[in-house]
C-alpha positions as CSV (number, residue, x, y, z in Angstrom):
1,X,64.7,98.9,82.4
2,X,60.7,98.9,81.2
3,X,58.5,97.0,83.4
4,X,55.2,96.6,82.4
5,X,52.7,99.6,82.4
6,X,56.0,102.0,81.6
7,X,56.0,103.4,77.8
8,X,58.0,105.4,75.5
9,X,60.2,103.1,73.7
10,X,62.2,104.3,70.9
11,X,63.0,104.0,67.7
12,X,65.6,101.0,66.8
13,X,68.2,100.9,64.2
14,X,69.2,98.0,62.0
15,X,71.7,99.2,59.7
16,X,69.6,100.7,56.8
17,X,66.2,100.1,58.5
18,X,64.5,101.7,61.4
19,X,62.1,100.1,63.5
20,X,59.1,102.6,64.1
21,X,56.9,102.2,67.2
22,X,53.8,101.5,66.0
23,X,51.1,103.9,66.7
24,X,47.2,103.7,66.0
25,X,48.1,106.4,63.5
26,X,49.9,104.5,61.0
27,X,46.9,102.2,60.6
28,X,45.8,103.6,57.4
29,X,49.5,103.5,55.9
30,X,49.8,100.0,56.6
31,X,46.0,98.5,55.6
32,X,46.9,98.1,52.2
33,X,50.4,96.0,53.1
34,X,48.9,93.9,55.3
35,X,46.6,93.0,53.2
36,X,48.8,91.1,51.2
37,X,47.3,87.0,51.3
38,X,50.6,85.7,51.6
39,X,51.2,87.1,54.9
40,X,48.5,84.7,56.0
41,X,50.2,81.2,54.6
42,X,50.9,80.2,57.9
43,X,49.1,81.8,60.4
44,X,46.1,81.5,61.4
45,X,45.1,85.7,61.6
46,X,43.2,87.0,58.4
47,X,44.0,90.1,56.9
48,X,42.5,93.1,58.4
49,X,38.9,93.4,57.1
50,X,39.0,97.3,57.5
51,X,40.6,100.4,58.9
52,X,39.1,100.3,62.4
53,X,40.0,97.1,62.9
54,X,43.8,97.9,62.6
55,X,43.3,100.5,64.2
56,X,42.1,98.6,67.3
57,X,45.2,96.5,66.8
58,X,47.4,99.0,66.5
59,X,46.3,101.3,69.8
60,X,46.5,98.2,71.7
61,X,50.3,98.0,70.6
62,X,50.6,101.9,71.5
63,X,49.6,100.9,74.8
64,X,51.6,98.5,74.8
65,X,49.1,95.8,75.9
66,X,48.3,92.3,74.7
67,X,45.0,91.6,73.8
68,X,43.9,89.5,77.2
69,X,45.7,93.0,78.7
70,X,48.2,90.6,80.9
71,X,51.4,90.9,78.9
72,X,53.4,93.9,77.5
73,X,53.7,94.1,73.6
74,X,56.3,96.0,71.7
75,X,55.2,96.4,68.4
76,X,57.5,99.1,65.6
77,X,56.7,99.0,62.1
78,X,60.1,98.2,60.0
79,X,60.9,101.0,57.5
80,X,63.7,101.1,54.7
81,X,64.0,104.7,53.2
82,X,60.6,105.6,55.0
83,X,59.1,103.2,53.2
84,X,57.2,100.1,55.5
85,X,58.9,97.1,54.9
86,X,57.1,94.7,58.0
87,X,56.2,94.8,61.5
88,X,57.6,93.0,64.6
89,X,56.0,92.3,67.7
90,X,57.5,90.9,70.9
91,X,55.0,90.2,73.8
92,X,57.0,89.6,77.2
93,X,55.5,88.1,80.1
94,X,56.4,87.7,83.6
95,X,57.9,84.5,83.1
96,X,61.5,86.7,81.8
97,X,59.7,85.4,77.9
98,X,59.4,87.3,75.2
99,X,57.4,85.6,72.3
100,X,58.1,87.2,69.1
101,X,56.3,87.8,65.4
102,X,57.4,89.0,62.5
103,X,55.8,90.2,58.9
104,X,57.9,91.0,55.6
105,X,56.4,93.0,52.7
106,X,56.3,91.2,49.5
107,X,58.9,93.3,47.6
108,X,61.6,93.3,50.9
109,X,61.7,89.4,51.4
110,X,64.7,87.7,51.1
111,X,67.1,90.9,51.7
112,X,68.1,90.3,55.1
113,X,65.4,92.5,56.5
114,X,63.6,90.3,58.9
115,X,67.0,88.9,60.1
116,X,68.4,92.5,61.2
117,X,64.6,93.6,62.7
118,X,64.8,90.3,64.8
119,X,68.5,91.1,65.8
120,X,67.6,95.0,66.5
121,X,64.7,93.6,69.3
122,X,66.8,91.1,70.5
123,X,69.3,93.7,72.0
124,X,66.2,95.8,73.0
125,X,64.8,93.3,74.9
126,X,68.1,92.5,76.1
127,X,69.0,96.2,77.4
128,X,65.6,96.9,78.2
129,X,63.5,94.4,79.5
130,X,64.4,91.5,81.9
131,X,63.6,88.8,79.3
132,X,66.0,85.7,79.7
133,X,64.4,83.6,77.2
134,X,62.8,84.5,73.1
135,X,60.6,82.2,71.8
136,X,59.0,82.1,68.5
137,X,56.5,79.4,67.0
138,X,56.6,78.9,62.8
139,X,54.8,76.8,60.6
140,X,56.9,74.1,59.4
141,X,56.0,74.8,56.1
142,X,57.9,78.4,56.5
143,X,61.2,77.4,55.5
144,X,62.4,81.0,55.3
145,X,61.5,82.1,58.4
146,X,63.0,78.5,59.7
147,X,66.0,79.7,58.4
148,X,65.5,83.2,59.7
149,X,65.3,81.9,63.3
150,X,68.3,79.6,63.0
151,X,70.4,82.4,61.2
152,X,69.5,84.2,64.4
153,X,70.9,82.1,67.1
154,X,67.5,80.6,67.5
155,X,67.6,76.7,68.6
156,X,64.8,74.2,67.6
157,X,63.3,73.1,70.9
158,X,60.6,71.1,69.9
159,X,58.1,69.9,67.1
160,X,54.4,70.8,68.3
161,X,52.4,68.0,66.2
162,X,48.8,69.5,65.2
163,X,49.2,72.8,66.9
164,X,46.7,74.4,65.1
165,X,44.1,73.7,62.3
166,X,43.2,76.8,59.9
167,X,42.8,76.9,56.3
168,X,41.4,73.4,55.8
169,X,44.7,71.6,56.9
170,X,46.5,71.1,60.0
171,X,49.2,72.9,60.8
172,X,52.5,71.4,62.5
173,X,54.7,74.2,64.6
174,X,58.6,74.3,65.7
175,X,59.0,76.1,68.5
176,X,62.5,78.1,68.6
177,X,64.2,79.6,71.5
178,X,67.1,81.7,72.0
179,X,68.7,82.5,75.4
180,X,69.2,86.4,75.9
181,X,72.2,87.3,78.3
182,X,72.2,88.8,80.9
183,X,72.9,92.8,80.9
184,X,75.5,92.0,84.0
């Protein structure tokens, strides 16, 4: 099992995709990607102004390391045919959570790609880690990735009124959970 400050994971498969640990290298392969606007409907993060700036992000995921430097964060880069499709992060804490993130690329929305990346780190965390309990905050606006999470086994725990204000509106969030169990 990875504890925090241990490394080295590997590569996940989802049926046609892999899941790539991300590495400060891949930052100029993936600028251009995640510099797609839509990405940023509902989140608050902006798209990475230039290359050093992802590639701070990305070395920090390398690592392994959130940015406060008090959580682990797994972070692989979703590939179809070698091609990027996304990225997924999950950020476990010693609490047994794991919050997770996900990004789609424009052209592989909607083809089940984000729902088999979510499943392949759910049974990493599951085998790997001794999370108990995935959470994941969305927009409420984001009806695909509400459906994502609920496709997923995710359950709607709460409505978080105002969470956030970006954009020049206010943003209301669901927060989903899903149980993991345990490995025994």
């Amino acid at each position: 099992m990875l504890r925090k400050g241990q490394r080295h994971i590997e590569p996940l498969e989802a049926g046609s995709l892999i899941l790539e640990p991300v590495k400060k290298a891949h930052a100029a392969e993936l600028l251009e990607p995640l510099r797609e606007p839509s990405l940023y409907d509902f989140v608050v993060d902006l798209p990475p102004e230039c290359l050093a700036e992802l590639e701070q992000r990305f070395e920090r995921l390398e690592r392994e390391l959130s940015p406060e430097c008090d959580d682990t964060c797994y972070g692989w880069i979703i590939r179809r045919d070698g091609t990027p499709a996304g990225l997924l992060q999950a950020t476990c804490n010693d609490d047994r959570q794991a919050f997770i993130g996900y990004e789609v690329f424009k052209p592989f929305r909607r083809q089940g790609v984000a729902k088999a990346a979510v499943g392949a780190v759910l049974g990493f965390l599951r085998r790997a880690t001794d999370t108990q309990h995935v959470i994941a905050y969305v927009d409420t606006r984001n009806e695909p990735s509400i459906n994502l999470l609920l496709s997923a086994g995710f359950s709607r725990r709460r409505l978080i009124k105002g969470a956030d204000w970006f954009k020049g509106s206010v943003s209301d969030e669901l927060e989903f959970e899903r149980h993991l169990p345990s490995r025994f």
